[in-house]
C-alpha positions as CSV (number, residue, x, y, z in Angstrom):
1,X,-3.0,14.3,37.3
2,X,-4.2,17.6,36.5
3,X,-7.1,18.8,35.1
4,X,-7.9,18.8,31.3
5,X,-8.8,22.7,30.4
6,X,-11.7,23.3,28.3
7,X,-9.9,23.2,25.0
8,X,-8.6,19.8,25.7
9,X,-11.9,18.7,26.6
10,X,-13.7,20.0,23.1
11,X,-10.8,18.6,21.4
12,X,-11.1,15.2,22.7
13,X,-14.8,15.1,22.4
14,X,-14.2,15.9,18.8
15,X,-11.8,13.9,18.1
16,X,-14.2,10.9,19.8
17,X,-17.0,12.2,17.4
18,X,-14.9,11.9,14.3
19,X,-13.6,8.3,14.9
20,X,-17.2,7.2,15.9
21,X,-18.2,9.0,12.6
22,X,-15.4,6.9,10.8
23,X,-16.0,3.5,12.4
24,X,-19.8,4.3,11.4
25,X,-18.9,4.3,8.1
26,X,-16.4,1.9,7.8
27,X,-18.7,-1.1,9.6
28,X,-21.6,0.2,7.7
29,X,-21.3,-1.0,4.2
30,X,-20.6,-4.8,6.1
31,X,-24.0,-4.2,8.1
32,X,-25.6,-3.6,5.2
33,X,-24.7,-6.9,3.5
34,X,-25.6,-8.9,6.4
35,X,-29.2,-7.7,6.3
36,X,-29.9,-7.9,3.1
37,X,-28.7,-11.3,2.6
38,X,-31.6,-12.4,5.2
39,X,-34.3,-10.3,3.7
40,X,-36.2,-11.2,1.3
41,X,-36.3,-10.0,-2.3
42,X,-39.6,-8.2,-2.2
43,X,-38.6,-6.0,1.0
44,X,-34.6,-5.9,-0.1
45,X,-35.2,-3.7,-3.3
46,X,-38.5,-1.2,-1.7
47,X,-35.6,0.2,0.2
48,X,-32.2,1.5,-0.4
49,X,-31.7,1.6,3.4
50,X,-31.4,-1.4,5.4
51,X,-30.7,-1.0,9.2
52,X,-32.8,-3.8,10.6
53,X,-34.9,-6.5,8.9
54,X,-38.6,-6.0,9.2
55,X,-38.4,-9.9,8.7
56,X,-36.3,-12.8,8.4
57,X,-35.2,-15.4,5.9
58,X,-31.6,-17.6,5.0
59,X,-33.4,-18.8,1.4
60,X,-30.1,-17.4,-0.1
61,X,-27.7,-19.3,2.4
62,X,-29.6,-22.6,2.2
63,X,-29.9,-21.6,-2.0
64,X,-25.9,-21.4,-1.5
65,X,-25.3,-24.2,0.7
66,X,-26.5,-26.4,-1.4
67,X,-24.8,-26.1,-4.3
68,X,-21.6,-28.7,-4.6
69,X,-19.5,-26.3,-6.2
70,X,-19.4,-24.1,-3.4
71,X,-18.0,-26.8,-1.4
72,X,-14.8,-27.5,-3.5
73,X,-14.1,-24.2,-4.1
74,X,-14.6,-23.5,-0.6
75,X,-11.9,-26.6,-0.3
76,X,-9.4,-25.0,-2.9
77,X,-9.4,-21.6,-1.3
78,X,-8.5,-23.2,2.1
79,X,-5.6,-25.8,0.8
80,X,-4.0,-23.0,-1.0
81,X,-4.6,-20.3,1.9
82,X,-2.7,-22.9,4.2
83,X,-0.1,-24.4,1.8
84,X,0.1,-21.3,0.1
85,X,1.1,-19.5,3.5
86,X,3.1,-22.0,4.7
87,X,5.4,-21.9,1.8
88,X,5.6,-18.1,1.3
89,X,6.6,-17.8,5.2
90,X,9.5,-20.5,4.6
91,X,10.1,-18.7,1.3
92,X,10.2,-15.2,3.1
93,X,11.9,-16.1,6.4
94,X,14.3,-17.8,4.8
95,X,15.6,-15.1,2.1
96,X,14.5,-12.4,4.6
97,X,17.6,-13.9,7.2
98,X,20.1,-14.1,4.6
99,X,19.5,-10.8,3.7
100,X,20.0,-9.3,6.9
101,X,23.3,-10.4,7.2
102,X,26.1,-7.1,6.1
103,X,28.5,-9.5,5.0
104,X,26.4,-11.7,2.5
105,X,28.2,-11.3,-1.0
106,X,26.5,-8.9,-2.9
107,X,23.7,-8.3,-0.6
108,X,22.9,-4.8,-1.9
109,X,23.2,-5.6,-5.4
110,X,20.2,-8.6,-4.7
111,X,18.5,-6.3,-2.5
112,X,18.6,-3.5,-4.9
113,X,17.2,-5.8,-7.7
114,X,14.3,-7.2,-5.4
115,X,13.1,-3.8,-4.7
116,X,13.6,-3.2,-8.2
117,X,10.4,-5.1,-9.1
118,X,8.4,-2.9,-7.0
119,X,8.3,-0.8,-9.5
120,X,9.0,-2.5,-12.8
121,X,7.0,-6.0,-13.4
122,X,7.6,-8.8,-16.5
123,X,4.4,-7.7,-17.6
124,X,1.4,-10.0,-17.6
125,X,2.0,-11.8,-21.2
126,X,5.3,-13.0,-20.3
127,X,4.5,-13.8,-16.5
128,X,1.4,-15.7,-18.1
129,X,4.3,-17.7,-20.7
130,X,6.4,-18.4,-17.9
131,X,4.0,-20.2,-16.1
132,X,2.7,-22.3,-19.2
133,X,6.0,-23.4,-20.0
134,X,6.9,-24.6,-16.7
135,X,3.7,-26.4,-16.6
136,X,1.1,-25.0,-13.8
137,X,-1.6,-24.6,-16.2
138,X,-4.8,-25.2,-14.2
139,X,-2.8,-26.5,-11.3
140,X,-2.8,-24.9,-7.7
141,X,0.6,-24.2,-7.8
142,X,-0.2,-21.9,-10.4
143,X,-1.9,-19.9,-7.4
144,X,0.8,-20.1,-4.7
145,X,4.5,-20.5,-6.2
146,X,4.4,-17.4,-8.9
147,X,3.4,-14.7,-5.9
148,X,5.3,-17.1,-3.3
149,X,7.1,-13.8,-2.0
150,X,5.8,-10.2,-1.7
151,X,8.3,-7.5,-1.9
152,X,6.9,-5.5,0.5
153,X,6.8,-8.4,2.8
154,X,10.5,-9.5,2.6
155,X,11.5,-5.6,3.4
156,X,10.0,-6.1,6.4
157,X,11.2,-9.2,7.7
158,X,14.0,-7.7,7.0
159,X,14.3,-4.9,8.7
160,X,13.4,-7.0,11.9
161,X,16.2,-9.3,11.7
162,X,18.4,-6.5,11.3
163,X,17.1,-5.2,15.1
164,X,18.2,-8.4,16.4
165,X,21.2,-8.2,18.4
166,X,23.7,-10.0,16.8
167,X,25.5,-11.0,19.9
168,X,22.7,-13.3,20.4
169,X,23.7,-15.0,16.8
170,X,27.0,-15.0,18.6
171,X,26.4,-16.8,21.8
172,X,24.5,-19.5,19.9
173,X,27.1,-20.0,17.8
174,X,29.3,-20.8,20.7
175,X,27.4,-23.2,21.6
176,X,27.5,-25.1,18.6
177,X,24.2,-24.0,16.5
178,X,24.9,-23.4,12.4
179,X,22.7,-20.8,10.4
180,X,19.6,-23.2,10.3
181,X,19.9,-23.4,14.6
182,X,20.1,-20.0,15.0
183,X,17.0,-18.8,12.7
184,X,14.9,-22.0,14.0
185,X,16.0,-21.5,17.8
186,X,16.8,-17.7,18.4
187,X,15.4,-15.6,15.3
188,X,12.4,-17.3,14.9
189,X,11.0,-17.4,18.5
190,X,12.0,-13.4,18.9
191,X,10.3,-12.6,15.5
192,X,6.6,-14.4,16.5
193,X,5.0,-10.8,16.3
194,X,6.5,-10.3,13.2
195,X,5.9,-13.2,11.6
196,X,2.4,-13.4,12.7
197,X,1.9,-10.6,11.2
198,X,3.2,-11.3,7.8
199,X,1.4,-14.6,7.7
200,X,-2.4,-12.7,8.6
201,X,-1.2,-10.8,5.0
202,X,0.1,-13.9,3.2
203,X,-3.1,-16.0,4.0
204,X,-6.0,-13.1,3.9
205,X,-4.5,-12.4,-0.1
206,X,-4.3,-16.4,-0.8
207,X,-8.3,-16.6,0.6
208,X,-9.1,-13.6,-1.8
209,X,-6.8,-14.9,-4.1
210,X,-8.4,-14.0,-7.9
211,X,-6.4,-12.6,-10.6
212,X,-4.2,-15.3,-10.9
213,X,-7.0,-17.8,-11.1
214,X,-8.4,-16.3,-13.7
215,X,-5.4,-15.6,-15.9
216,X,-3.9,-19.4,-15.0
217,X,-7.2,-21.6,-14.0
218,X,-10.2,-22.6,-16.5
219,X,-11.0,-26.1,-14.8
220,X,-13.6,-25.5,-12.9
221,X,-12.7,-28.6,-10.5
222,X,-9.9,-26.2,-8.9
223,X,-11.6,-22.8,-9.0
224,X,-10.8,-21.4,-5.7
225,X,-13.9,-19.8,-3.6
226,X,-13.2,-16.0,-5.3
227,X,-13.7,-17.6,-8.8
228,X,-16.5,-19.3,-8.0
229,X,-18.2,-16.6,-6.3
230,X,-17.4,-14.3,-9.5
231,X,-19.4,-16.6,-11.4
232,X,-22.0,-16.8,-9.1
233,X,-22.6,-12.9,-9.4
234,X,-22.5,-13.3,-12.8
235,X,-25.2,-15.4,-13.2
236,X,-27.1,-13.6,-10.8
237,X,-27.0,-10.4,-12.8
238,X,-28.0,-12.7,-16.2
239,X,-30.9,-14.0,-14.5
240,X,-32.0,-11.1,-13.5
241,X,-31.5,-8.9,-16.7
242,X,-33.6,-12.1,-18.4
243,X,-36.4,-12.4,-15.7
244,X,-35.6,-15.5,-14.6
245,X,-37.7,-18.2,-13.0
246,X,-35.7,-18.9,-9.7
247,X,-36.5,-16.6,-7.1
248,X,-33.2,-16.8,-5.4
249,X,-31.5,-15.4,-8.6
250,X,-33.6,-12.4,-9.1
251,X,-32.9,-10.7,-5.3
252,X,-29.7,-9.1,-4.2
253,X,-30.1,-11.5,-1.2
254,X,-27.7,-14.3,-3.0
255,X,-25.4,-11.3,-4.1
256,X,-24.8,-10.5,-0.7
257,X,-24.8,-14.0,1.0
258,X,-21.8,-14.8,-1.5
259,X,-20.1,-11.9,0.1
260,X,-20.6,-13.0,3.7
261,X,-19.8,-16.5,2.8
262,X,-16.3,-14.9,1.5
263,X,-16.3,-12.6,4.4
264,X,-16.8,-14.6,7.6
265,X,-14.0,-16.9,7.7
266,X,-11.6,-14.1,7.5
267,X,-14.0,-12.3,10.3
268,X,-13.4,-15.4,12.0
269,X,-9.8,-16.0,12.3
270,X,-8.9,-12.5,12.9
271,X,-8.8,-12.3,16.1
272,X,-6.8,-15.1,17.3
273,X,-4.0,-12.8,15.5
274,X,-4.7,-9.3,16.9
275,X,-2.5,-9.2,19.5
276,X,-0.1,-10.3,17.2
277,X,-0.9,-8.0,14.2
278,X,-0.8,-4.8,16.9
279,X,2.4,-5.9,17.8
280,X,3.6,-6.2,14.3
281,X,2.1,-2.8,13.1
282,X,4.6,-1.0,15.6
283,X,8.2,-2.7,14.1
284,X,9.5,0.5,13.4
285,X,9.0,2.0,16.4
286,X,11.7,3.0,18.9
287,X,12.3,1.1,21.9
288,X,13.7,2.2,24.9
């Protein structure tokens, strides 16, 4: 391999500057949580700068932990990350396949209205009357069926199946499989990357899920972890405008441990998809 001249070199050297400048700033801000969450309140607010702790405390973790509330929210959030997920995959594989297929009936014209609502919505007051009169008032449901598919998903899943060969849909029909075979034996296990993919973005926005607990939810027995964590901010910020007795409630330190308690898990599961989600980031690129 020949040698890389001198512009190369102070281009690459730059360019290895800049994305170390970038991934500086981007980690930075979730750094910064982290430590003030285990300092204490006295040395958290003498400093706007927090790179490492000058000493060490969890007060706002165990102040956290122990409240029961956390707990069932905590609870929520995961049932409706998981049931949520699983039924917007089925939701989005399923209509996604049908799709794909050039001689389904008036394909286009469905197509043509899904895309539709990426740009035009119901509106928020008849959404919110839709889902009162179909009863999933301050019910989980209310937080997984109404946003059960995602446009922007279901173009994508999409556009794989189309890739698929279709003498492979072929072949398997020969040997006897119907629609449901051939997604369940043949599309399916050739669209893992894909699908991986599209679940790490159905189940991250049902974990953060919010706005439609608070337009749909008031019982506070089935406030997911988002909700709950709202609250707890707010209270913070009460407590601390009216001086307050509890000294957890007066620091920033329980501000930020409700963010790293909403934080890790997603931190967590990550990377038991990444080699998926880099697979599924490069779809639309051309094979040879």
């Amino acid at each position: 391999m020949p040698n890389s001249s001198l512009g190369s070199k102070i281009f690459d050297s730059l360019n290895y500057a800049l994305l170390a400048l970038l991934a500086l700033l981007t980690v930075y801000p979730f750094w910064d949580s982290l430590i003030v969450s285990i300092t204490p309140m006295q040395e958290s607010v003498t400093s706007s700068l927090h790179l490492i702790p000058k000493s060490v405390t969890f007060e706002a973790y165990q102040y956290m932990l122990s409240l029961e509330q956390l707990w069932t929210s905590y609870g929520i959030s995961i049932f409706i990350t998981v049931l949520g997920t699983v039924i917007s995959m089925i939701a989005t594989t399923m209509a996604a396949y049908a799709l794909s297929k050039k001689q389904l009936p008036g394909g286009r014209t469905v197509m043509f209205l899904i895309i539709f609502t990426m740009m035009f919505s119901g509106g928020i007051i008849p959404t919110y009357l839709v889902i009162k009169q179909l009863g999933m008032m301050n019910t989980v449901w209310a937080m997984m069926v109404p946003t059960a598919i995602t446009t922007y998903n279901l173009i994508i899943m999409r556009s794989f199946f189309s890739s698929i060969p279709e003498s492979l849909e072929e072949s398997a029909k020969l040997d006897g499989c119907n629609d449901f075979g051939i997604l369940l034996r043949v599309v399916v296990p050739l669209s893992m990357p894909a699908l991986a993919t599209i679940a790490l973005f159905y189940s991250v926005s049902r974990w953060n899920e919010f706005f439609t607990a608070v337009m749909y939810i008031t019982d506070k027995k089935i406030w997911p972890l988002q909700l709950f964590l709202r609250s707890m901010l707010i209270d913070n910020e009460a407590a601390f405008q009216s001086g307050g007795d509890s000294p957890f409630l007066l620091g920033p330190s329980v501000k930020m441990a409700t963010i790293m308690i909403s934080v890790i898990p997603v931190i967590l599961i990550y990377p038991f998809f990444q080699r998926y989600f880099v697979q599924g980031v490069t779809l639309g690129a051309v094979k040879e």
